[in-house]
C-alpha positions, 0 to 999 in steps of 0.5 A: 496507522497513516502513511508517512508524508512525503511519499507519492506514488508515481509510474516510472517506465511502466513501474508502480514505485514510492518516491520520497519527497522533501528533504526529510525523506531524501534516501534514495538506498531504497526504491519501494516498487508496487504491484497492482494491488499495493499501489491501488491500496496505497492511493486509497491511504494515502490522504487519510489522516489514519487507516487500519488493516481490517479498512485496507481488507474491506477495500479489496473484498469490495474492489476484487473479485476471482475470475469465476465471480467468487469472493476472496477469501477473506483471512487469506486477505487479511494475511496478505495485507499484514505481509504488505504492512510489514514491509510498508513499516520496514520500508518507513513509509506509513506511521504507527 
């Protein structure tokens, strides 16, 4: 997968969200906004010519810890992240 050119993230009111930029991507029925998680996963993609699902799992096991000091789960991650992707493809904002 890759993410689709002309889609940046910027902070608009405090808010995480994906602008379309260019002509080609100009359809503004759908704001896609991001939370925390997302948006950090997203700026790790975002220049890559490609990226997979288990590479986005890897990030957030090496860049998050529980409060407790535990590691995540890392199926539940890995769960987690095909749900973000889904709606990413949904959303047409990363290439197959």
């Amino acid at each position: 997968m890759k993410a689709k050119k002309g889609f940046n993230l910027r902070s608009v009111c405090g808010e995480q969200i994906i602008v379309s930029e260019g002509r080609e991507n100009i359809d503004f029925t759908n704001i896609i906004s991001m939370n925390e998680t997302s948006a950090f996963l997203w700026k790790s993609i975002q220049d890559k010519e490609s990226f997979t699902t288990d590479e986005l799992v890897d990030l957030l096991i090496d860049n998050y810890q529980l409060e407790d000091g535990a590691q995540l789960d890392r199926e539940k991650v890995k769960e987690d992240v095909k749900t973000m992707l889904d709606n990413w493809i949904k959303a047409e904002i990363v290439e197959l």
